[in-house]
C-alpha positions in Angstrom: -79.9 -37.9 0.5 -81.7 -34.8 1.0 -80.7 -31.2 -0.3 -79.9 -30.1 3.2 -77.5 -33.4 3.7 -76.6 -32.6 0.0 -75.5 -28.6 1.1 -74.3 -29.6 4.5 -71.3 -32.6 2.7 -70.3 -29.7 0.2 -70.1 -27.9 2.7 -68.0 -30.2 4.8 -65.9 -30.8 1.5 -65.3 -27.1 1.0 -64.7 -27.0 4.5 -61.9 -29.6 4.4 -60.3 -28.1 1.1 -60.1 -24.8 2.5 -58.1 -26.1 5.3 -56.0 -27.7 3.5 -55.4 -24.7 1.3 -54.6 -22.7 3.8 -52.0 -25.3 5.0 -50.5 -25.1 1.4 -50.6 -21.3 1.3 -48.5 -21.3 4.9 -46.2 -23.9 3.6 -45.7 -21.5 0.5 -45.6 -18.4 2.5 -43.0 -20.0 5.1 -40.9 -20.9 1.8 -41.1 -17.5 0.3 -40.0 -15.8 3.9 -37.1 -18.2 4.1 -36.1 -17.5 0.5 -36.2 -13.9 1.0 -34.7 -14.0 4.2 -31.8 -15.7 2.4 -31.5 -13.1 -0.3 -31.4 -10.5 2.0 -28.6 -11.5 3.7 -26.7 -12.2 0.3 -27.8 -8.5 -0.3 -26.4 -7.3 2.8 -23.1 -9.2 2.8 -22.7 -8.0 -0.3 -23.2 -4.6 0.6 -21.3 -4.6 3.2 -18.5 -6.8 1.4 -18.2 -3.5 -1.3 -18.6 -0.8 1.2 -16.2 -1.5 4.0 -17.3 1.5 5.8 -20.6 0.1 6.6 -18.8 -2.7 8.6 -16.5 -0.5 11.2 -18.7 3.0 11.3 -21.2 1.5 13.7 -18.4 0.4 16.0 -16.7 3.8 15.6 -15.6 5.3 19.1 -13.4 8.6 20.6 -10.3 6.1 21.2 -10.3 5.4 17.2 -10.7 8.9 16.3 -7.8 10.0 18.5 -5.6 7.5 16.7 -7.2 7.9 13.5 -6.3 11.3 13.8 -2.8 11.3 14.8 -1.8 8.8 12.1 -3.7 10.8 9.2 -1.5 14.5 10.4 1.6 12.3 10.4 0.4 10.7 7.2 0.3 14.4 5.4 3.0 15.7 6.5 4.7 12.6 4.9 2.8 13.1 1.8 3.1 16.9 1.1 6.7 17.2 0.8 6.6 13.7 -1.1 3.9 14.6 -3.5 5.5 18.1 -4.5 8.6 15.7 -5.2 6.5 13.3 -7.0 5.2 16.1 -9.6 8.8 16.8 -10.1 9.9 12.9 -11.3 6.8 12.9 -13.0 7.7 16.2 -15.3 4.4 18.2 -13.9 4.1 21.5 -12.4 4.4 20.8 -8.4 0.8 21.2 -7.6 -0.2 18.4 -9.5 1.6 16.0 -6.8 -0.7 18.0 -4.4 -3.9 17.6 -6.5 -3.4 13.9 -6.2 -2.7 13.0 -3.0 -6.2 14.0 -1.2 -8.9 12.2 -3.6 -7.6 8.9 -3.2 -7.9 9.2 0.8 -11.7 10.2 1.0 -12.7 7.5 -1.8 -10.3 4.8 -0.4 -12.1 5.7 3.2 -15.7 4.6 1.7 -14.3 1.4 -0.8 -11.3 0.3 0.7 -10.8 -2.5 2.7 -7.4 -2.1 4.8 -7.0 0.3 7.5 -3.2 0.9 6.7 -3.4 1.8 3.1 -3.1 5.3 1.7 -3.6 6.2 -1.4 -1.4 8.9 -3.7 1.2 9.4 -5.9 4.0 7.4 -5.4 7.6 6.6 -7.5 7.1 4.5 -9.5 4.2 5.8 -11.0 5.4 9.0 -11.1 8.3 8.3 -13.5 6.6 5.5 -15.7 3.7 8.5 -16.1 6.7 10.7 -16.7 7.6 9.0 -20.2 4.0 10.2 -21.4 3.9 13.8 -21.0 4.8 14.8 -24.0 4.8 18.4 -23.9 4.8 21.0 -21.0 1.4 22.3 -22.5 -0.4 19.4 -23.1 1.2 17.1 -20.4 -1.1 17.2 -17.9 -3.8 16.8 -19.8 -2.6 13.3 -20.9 -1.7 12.5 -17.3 -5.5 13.2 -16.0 -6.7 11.1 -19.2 -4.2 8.4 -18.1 -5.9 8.8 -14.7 -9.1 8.4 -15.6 -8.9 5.4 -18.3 -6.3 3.3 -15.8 -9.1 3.8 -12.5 -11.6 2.7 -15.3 -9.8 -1.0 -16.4 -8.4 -1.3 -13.1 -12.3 -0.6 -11.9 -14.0 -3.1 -14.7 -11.1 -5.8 -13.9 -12.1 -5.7 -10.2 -15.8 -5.9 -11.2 -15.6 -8.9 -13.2 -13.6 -10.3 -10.5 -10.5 -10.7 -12.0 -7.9 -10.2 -9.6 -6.2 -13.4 -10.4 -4.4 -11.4 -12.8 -1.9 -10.3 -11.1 -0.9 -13.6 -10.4 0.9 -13.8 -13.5 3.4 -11.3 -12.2 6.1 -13.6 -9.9 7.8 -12.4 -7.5 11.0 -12.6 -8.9 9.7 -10.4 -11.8 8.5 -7.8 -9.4 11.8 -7.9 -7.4 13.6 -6.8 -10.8 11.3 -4.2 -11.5 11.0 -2.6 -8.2 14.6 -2.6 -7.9 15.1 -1.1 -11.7 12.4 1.4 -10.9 14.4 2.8 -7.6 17.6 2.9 -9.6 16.1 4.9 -12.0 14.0 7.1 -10.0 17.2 8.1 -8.0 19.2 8.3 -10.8 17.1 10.8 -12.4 17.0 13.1 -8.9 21.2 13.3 -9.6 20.8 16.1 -11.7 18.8 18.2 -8.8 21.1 17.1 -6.2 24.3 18.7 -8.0 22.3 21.6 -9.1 22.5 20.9 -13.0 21.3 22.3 -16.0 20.6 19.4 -18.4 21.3 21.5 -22.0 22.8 18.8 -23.9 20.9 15.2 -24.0 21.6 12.3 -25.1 18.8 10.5 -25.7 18.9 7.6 -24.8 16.7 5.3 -23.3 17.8 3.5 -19.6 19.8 5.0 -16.9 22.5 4.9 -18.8 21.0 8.0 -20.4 20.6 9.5 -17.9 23.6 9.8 -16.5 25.5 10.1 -20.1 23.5 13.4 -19.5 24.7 14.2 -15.7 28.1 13.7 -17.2 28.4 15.9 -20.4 26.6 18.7 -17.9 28.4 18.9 -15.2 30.0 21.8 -16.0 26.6 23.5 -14.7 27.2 21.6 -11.1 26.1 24.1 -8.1 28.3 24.2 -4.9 25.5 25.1 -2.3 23.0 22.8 -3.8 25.0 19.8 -3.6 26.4 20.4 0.1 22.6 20.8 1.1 21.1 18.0 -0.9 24.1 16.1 0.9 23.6 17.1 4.2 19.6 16.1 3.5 20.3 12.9 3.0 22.7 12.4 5.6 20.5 13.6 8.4 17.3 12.0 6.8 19.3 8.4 6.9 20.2 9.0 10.5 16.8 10.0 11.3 15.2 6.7 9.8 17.6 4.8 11.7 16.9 6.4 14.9 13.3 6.0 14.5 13.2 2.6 16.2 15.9 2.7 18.8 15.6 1.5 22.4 17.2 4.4 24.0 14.2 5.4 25.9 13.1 1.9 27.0 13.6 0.9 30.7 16.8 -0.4 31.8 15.6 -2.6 34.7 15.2 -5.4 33.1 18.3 -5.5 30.3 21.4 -7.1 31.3 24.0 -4.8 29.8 22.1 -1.7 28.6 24.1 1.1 26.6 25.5 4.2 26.9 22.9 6.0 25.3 20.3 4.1 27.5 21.9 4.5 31.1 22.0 8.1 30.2 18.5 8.7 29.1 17.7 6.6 31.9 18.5 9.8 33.6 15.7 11.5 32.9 12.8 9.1 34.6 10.3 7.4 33.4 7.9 10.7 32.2 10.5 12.2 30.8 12.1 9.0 29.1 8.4 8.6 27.6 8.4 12.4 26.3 11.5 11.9 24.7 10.3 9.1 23.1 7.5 10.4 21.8 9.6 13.7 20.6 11.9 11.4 18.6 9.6 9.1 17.2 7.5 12.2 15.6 10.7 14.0 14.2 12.2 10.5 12.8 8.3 9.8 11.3 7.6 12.9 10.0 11.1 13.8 9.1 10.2 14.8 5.0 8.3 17.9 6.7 10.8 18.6 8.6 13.8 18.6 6.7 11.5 20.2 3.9 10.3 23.0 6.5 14.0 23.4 7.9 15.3 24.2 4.5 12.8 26.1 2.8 13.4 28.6 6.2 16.9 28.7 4.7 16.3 29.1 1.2 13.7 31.9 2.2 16.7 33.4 3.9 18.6 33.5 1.6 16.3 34.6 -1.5 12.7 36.4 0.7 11.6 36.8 -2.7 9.6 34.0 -4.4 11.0 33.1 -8.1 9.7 31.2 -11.3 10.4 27.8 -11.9 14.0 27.3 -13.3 15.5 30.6 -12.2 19.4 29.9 -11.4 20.3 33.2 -9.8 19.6 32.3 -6.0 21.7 30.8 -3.8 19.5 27.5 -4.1 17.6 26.5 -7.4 14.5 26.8 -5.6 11.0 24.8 -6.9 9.5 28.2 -7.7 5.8 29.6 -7.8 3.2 27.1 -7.6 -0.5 27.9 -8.1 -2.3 28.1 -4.9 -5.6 26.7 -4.6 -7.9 23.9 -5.1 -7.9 22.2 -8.5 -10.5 23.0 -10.9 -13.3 20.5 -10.9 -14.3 19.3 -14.5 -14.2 16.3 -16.7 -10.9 14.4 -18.0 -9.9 16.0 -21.4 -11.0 13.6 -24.0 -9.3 15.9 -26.6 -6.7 18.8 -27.2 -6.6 21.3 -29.8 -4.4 19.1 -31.7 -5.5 15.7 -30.9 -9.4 13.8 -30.4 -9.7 11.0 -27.7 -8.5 8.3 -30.3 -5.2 10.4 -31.1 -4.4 10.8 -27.2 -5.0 7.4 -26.6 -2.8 6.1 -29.7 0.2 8.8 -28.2 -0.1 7.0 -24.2 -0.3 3.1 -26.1 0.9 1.0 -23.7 0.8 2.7 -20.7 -3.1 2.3 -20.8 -2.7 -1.7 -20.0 1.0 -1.1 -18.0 0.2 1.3 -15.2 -2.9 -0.4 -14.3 -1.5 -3.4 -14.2 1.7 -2.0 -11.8 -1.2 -0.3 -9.7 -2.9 -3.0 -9.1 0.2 -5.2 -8.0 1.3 -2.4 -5.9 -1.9 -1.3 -4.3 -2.8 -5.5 -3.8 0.9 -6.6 -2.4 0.9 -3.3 0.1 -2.2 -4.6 1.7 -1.1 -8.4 2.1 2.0 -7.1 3.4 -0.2 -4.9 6.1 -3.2 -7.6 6.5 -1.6 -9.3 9.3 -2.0 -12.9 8.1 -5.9 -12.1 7.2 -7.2 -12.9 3.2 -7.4 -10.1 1.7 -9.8 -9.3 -1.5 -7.8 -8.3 -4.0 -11.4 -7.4 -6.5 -12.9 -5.3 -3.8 -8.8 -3.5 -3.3 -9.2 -3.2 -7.3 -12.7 -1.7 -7.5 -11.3 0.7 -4.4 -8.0 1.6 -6.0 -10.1 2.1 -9.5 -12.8 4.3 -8.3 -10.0 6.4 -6.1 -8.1 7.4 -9.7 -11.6 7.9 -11.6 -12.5 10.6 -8.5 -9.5 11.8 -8.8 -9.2 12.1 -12.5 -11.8 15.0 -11.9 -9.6 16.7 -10.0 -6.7 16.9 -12.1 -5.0 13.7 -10.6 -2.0 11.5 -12.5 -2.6 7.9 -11.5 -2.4 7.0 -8.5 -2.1 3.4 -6.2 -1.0 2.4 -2.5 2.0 4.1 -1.0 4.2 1.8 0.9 7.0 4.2 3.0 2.9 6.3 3.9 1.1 3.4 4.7 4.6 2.1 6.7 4.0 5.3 8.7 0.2 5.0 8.8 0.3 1.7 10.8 3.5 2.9 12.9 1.5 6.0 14.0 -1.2 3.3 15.2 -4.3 3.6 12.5 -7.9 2.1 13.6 -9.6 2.5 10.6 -9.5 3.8 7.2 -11.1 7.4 7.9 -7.3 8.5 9.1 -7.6 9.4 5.3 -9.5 12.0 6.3 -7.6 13.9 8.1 -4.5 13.4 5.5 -6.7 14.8 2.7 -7.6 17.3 4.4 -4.7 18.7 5.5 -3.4 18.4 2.1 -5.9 20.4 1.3 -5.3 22.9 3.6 -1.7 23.1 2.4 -3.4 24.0 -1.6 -5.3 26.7 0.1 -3.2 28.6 2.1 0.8 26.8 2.0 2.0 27.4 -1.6 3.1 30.7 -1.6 5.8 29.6 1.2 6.1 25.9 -0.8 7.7 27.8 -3.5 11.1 28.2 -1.1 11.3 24.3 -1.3 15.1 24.0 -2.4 15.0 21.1 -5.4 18.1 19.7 -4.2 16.0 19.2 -0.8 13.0 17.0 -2.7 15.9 15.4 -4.5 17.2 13.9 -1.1 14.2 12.9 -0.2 13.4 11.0 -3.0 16.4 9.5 -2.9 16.6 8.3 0.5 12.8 7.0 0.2 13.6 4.4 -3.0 17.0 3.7 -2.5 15.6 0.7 0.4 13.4 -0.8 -2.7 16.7 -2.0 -4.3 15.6 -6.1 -3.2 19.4 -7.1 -2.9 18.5 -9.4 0.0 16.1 -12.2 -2.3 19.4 -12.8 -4.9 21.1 -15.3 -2.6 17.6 -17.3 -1.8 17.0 -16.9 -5.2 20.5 -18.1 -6.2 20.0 -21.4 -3.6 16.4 -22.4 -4.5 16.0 -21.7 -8.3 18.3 -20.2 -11.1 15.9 -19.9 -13.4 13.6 -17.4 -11.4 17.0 -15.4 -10.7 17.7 -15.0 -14.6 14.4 -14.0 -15.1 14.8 -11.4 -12.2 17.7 -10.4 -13.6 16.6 -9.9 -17.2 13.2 -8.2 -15.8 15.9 -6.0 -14.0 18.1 -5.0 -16.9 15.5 -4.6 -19.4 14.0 -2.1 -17.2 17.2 -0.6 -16.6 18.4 0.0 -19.7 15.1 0.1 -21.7 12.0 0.9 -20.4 10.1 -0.2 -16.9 6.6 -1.1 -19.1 8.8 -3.1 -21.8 11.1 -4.6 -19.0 8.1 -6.1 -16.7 6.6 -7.4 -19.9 9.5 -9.0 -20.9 10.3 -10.5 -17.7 6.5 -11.6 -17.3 7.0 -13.3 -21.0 9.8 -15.2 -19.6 8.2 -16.1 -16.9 5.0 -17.9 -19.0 7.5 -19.3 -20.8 9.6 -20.9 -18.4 6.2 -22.0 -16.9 5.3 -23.7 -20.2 8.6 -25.2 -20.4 7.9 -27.0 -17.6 4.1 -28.4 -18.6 5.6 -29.4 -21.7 8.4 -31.4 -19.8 7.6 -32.9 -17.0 10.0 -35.2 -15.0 9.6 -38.5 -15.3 11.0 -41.5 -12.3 11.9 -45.2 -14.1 12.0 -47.8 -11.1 12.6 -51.6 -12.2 10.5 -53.4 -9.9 10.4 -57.4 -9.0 7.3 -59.3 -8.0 7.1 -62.8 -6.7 11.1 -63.2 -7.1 13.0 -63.1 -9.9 12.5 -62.8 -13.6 9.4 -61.3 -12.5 10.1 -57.8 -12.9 8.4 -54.8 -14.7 9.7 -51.4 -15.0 7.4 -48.5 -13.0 7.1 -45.1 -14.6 5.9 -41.8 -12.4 5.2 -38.9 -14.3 5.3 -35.7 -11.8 2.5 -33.6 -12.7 -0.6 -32.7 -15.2 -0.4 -34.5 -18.6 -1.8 -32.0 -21.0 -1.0 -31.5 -24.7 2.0 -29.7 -24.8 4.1 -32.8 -22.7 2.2 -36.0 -24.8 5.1 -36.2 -27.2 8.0 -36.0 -24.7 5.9 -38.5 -22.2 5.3 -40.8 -25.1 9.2 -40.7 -26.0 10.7 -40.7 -22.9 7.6 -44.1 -21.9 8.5 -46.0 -25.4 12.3 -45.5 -24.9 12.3 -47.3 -21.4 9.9 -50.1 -22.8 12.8 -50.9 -25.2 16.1 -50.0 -23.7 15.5 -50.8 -20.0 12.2 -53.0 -20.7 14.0 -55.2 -23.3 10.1 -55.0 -25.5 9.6 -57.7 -23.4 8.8 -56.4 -19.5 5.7 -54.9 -18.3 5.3 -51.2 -17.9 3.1 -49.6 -15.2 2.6 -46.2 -15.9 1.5 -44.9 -12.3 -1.1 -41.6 -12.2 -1.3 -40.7 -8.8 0.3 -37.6 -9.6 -1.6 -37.0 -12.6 -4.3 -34.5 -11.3 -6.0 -33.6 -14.8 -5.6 -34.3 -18.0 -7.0 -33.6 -21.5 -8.0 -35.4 -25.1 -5.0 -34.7 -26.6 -3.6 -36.4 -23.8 -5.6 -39.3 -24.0 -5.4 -39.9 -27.7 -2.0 -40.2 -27.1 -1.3 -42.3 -24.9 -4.3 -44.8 -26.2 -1.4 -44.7 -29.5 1.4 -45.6 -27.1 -0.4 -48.4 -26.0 -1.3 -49.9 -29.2 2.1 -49.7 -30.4 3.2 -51.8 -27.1 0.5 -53.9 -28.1 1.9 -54.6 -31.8 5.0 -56.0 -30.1 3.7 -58.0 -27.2 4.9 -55.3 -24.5 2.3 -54.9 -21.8 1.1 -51.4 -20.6 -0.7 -51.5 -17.5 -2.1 -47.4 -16.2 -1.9 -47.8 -12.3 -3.6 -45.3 -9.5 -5.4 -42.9 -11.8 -7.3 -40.4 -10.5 -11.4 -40.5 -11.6 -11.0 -37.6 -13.4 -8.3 -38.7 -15.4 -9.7 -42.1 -16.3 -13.3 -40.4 -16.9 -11.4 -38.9 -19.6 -9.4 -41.3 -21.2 -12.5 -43.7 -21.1 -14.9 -41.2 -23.2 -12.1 -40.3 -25.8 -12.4 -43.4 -27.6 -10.1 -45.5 -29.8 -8.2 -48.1 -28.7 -9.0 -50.2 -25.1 -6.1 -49.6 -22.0 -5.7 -52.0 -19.5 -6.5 -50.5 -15.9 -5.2 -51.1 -12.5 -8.0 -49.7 -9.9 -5.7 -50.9 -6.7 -2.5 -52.9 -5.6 -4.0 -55.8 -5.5 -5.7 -55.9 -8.7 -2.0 -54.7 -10.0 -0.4 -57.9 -9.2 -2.9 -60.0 -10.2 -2.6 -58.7 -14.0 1.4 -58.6 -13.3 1.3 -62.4 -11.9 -1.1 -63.3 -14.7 1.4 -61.9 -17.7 4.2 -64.1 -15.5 2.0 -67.1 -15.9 1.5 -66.7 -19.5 4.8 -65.6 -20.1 6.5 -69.0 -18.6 5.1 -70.9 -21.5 3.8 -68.0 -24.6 5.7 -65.3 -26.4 3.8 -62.3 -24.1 0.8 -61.4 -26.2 -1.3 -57.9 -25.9 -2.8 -57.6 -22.6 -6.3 -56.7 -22.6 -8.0 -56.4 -19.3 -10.2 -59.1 -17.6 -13.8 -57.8 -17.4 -13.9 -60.3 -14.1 -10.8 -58.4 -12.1 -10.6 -55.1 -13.7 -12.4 -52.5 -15.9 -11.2 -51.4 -19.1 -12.1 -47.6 -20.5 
C-alpha cells in the first residue's frame, strides 16, 4: 500500500471516528439539556412553591384590586380597635397591639399561601404572652424577644419540613384549650367591664383567680362603665346576628316571606341593594364602629386626654398612647438586669408553647378557609415564622392567623393576599396620625368587644359527638379543658396532649383480638381462627402472646389448630417477631399447631430474617386447608405432632 493509500485510510479512519464523536458529543449534549431542563423546573417550582406571590402577581388585574382593597379597609378597621384591646389582655401599653398588627400583613403577602388569612395579634396569644411580662419596664422587651425566638423555631420547624407536628395535637385537645382560653380571656375583661380597681389579689392561678379577685373588689364597681360596656355588647351581638339576614333579598320567589322582608321590599330593588350593602358594612366593621361611637362620647364627656389608670372621668378611659411608628432596631437580647441566657430561663416554656399554639392556629385557619384544597402546612410555617421575626424588629408580641379577621376577610370577598396591604397600611396610618383621639377609647368599650369576639370559641357543640363516638377523647377534652382552666393554658395543652400519646399507646400495646372456631370438611375438624386488628409492634407482643396461648388451651383444648390470620397486620418489628417465633415453639412442645395465615410481605420479610425457630406459613386459602386437612389426616391415627411446613406446598421463613 502506498503512502498516499496509507494517508488517504487514516484519513478515512479519522474521518469515521470524528463522526462518530460528534454523534456521542450530541447524545451527551441532548442529555445535559434535558437534565438541566429538569432542574430548572424543580428550581422554578420551588420558587414559586416558597414565594406564592410569584404565582398570582402575573395574573393580577383592576377587578382583584377593587376587592382586594375593600376587604383589607374592612380588615383594619377590624383589627385596630381589636389590636388596642389585645395590648390590653396582653398587659402592654396599647400601641404595642398597633405595632403588631401591620408586619405580619406585608410579609404574609410575599410568603403566604392563603388569600384569606391575616396575620396579627389575636386572644389567645395575647393572654398566654400576658403570663411573661414580668414587669411594666421590662415587659415588652421580653414580649419582642418572645417574638423573635417563636418566628425563628416556628421558621426552622417549617424549613425542615416538619409540619407533621402539629399532628400530635387532636382535636379534642384543641377543643379544650380553645374553649379554656375564651373563658379565660373573658374572664379577665370582667374587671374592665364593671369598671374595677384590682388592689387586693389573690394569686391564684386559673379563673378561679381571677374572679376571687373581681369579687373581693367590687367595692371599686363603676356605674357608667358597666351600663356602657353593657349596652356594647348588646348592640355588638345584635349586629353580628344581623350581619347575614335575608331582609333585603327579593321576595318573588319565597313562599311566605317576613315582615321585615315585605317591608324592605318596599324600597325596590336599588334601594333594597343599598341597604344591603349599608348593613352588611356596619355589622362587618362593627368593632370600629362601636369603638368610634363611644370614644365620641367619652371625648364628650372628658375633651381632655388623661394618663393610663386615671379614675376621675366619667369613663376609665385607655389614656395617652404614643403616637407614631415603632422604632426600628433589633430584638433585645439583654436588659440591664438580665443577658440573653437569663431572659430566656425567665420566658421557659413559652419558647416551645406559643409556637407550637401558633402554628396550630395559623395551619387549622387556613384548612378551614382552603375550600377543600391541600394546603402546605411547612410553607404556612415558614410564612407565619418569617411574619413574627419581621415583626420582632418592629416591636411586635407574637403573632399568628386571626380567625374572626380572616372570617371578615373572605366575607368582604378577598382575591389574593395583597388585601394585606391595604390593612397594614391603614394601621399604619392610624400610628401616625389616630392616637391622640384613640386615647378616648373607653376600657369598658374594648372589654365588650373582646368579650363578644371569644365567647363563640367556647366548642360546646363537639361534647355530644364526642360523648356518642368516643369517651375517651371527651375525658381528654375535658382534662385539657380544666387544666387550662384552673392552671395554666401552656401546662393544660401539654397535659392534655400527654394524655392523648398515652391513650394512643394504650391502644398499640392492646390491640383487639376476634377468636372464631372454625370447621373444615365436617366435624371434628375444627381449628380456632385468631384476627389481631392492627400493627404488632413491641409494646402489644406480650398481651398478643397471652391472649393467643390462652385460646390454644382453654377454647383450643392444646389439641386444635390455631391460624393466626395477618391481613390486618400492616408492619411489624423484631421484637415482634422473636416473639411470636417463642409462642410457636411452645405450641410446638405440646403438639398444638400454629399455622400464620394472609401475612402481608412486609411482615413475613421480617419474621423470616429474624431468625430462631421455623413458623409454618399459609401463602393462600388453598394452601390453608391443605396443611389444616393434612394435621386431620395425621391426627385420625397419631397424637398431633409439631407441624413443620412442607417445602413442596408451602414456604417456611
Amino acid at each position: 500500500m502506498s503512502s498516499l493509500d496509507n494517508s488517504d485510510h487514516e484519513d478515512g479512519l479519522k474521518d469515521k471516528g470524528f463522526e462518530h464523536d460528534n454523534g456521542s458529543s450530541d447524545s451527551s449534549n441532548d442529555g445535559k439539556t434535558k437534565l438541566l431542563a429538569r432542574v430548572s423546573t424543580s428550581a422554578k417550582k420551588q420558587l414559586f412553591k416558597r414565594l406564592p406571590i410569584l404565582e398570582w402577581l402575573p395574573k393580577y388585574n383592576g377587578e382583584k384590586a377593587v376587592s382586594d382593597l375593600i376587604a383589607g379597609i374592612t380588615v383594619g378597621l377590624t383589627v385596630i380597635p381589636q389590636a388596642i384591646a389585645y395590648a390590653n389582655v396582653a398587659n402592654l401599653p396599647p400601641q404595642y397591639g398597633l405595632y403588631s398588627s401591620f408586619v405580619g400583613c406585608f410579609v404574609y403577602c410575599i410568603f403566604g399561601s392563603s388569600k384569606d388569612i391575616t396575620i396579627g395579634p389575636t386572644a389567645i396569644m395575647a393572654l398566654m404572652t400576658a403570663e411573661h411580662v414580668n414587669s411594666e419596664e421590662d415587659g415588652p422587651a421580653f414580649v419582642i424577644l418572645l417574638a423573635f425566638l417563636s418566628g425563628l423555631i416556628i421558621f426552622i420547624l417549617g424549613a425542615l419540613q416538619l409540619g407533621f407536628i402539629i399532628d400530635f395535637i387532636s382535636v379534642p385537645v384543641t377543643a379544650g384549650f380553645t374553649s379554656a382560653a375564651a373563658l379565660t380571656i373573658a374572664s379577665s375583661q370582667v374587671k374592665d367591664l364593671f369598671g374595677l380597681k384590682i388592689v387586693e389579689k389573690s394569686h391564684f392561678e386559673g379563673v378561679h383567680g381571677t374572679w376571687i379577685d373581681i369579687v373581693w373588689n367590687f367595692e371599686s364597681f363603676r356605674y357608667q362603665d358597666t351600663i356602657l360596656g353593657f349596652v356594647c355588647i348588646i348592640v355588638l351581638l345584635l349586629l353580628r346576628h344581623i350581619r347575614n339576614v335575608n331582609w333585603f333579598d327579593s321576595i318573588e320567589d319565597i313562599e311566605k316571606p317576613s315582615s321585615c322582608q315585605i317591608l324592605c321590599h318596599r324600597l325596590g330593588s336599588v334601594g333594597r341593594k343599598i341597604m344591603g350593602k349599608l348593613v352588611w358594612v356596619i355589622a362587618t366593621a362593627r368593632n370600629a364602629v362601636i369603638v368610634i361611637i363611644c370614644l365620641l362620647i367619652a371625648m364628650g364627656f372628658d375633651p381632655e386626654p388623661q394618663p393610663p389608670g386615671t379614675r376621675n372621668t366619667t369613663f376609665i378611659l385607655t389614656g395617652e398612647i404614643d403616637a407614631g411608628l415603632p422604632p426600628v432596631d433589633v430584638p433585645p437580647f439583654g436588659t440591664d438586669d438580665l443577658d440573653f441566657g437569663g431572659m430566656v430561663k425567665t420566658l421557659g416554656s413559652a419558647i416551645a408553647i406559643i409556637p407550637l399554639i401558633a402554628i396550630l392556629e395559623s395551619v387549622a385557619i387556613a384548612k378551614a378557609f382552603a375550600g377543600g384544597k391541600p394546603v402546605d402546612a411547612s410553607q404556612e410555617m415558614i410564612a407565619l415564622g418569617l411574619c413574627n421575626i419581621g415583626g420582632s424588629f418592629f416591636s411586635s408580641m407574637p403573632t399568628t392567623g386571626s380567625f374572626s379577621r380572616t372570617a371578615v376577610n373572605a366575607a368582604s370577598g378577598v382575591k389574593t393576599t395583597f388585601g394585606g396591604i391595604y390593612t397594614g397600611a391603614l394601621v399604619i396610618l392610624a400610628l401616625a396620625f389616630l392616637m391622640d383621639y384613640c386615647c378616648f377609647i373607653p376600657k369598658a368599650t374594648l372589654a365588650a368587644v373582646i368579650i363578644t369576639a371569644v365567647i363563640f370559641s367556647v366548642e360546646y357543640e363537639v361534647v355530644l359527638p364526642m360523648w356518642r363516638s368516643k369517651k375517651t377523647d371527651l375525658f381528654c377534652a375535658l382534662v385539657t379543658f380544666l387544666c387550662c382552666l384552673f392552671w395554666a393554658l401552656e401546662y393544660g395543652i401539654l397535659v392534655g396532649v400527654a394524655i392523648q400519646i398515652l391513650i394512643v399507646l394504650y391502644n398499640t400495646a392492646r390491640p383487639a383480638l376476634t377468636v372464631e372456631h372454625c370447621t373444615l370438611d365436617g366435624p371434628g375438624n375444627d381449628y380456632l381462627t385468631v384476627m389481631i386488628d392492627r400493627s404488632l409492634v413491641f409494646p402489644s407482643v406480650s398481651h398478643v402472646r397471652n391472649i393467643i396461648e390462652k385460646a390454644g388451651v382453654r377454647q383450643g383444648g392444646s389439641t386444635r389448630p390455631i391460624v393466626l390470620d395477618g391481613s390486618r397486620i400492616f408492619s411489624t418489628d423484631y421484637t415482634a417477631a422473636q416473639g411470636f417465633k417463642a409462642m410457636a415453639k411452645d405450641f410446638d412442645k405440646r403438639g398444638q399447631a400454629l399455622i400464620f395465615y394472609n401475612l402481608k410481605p412486609s411482615v413475613e420479610s421480617v419474621f423470616r430474617r429474624s431468625g430462631g425457630h421455623v413458623l409454618t406459613i399459609a401463602h393462600s386459602q388453598d394452601n390453608l386447608h391443605e396443611l389444616l386437612r393434612d394435621l386431620f389426616s395425621h391426627s385420625m391415627n397419631v397424637v398431633v405432632e409439631p407441624c413443620i411446613p412442607d417445602s413442596a406446598s408451602h414456604k417456611s421463613s
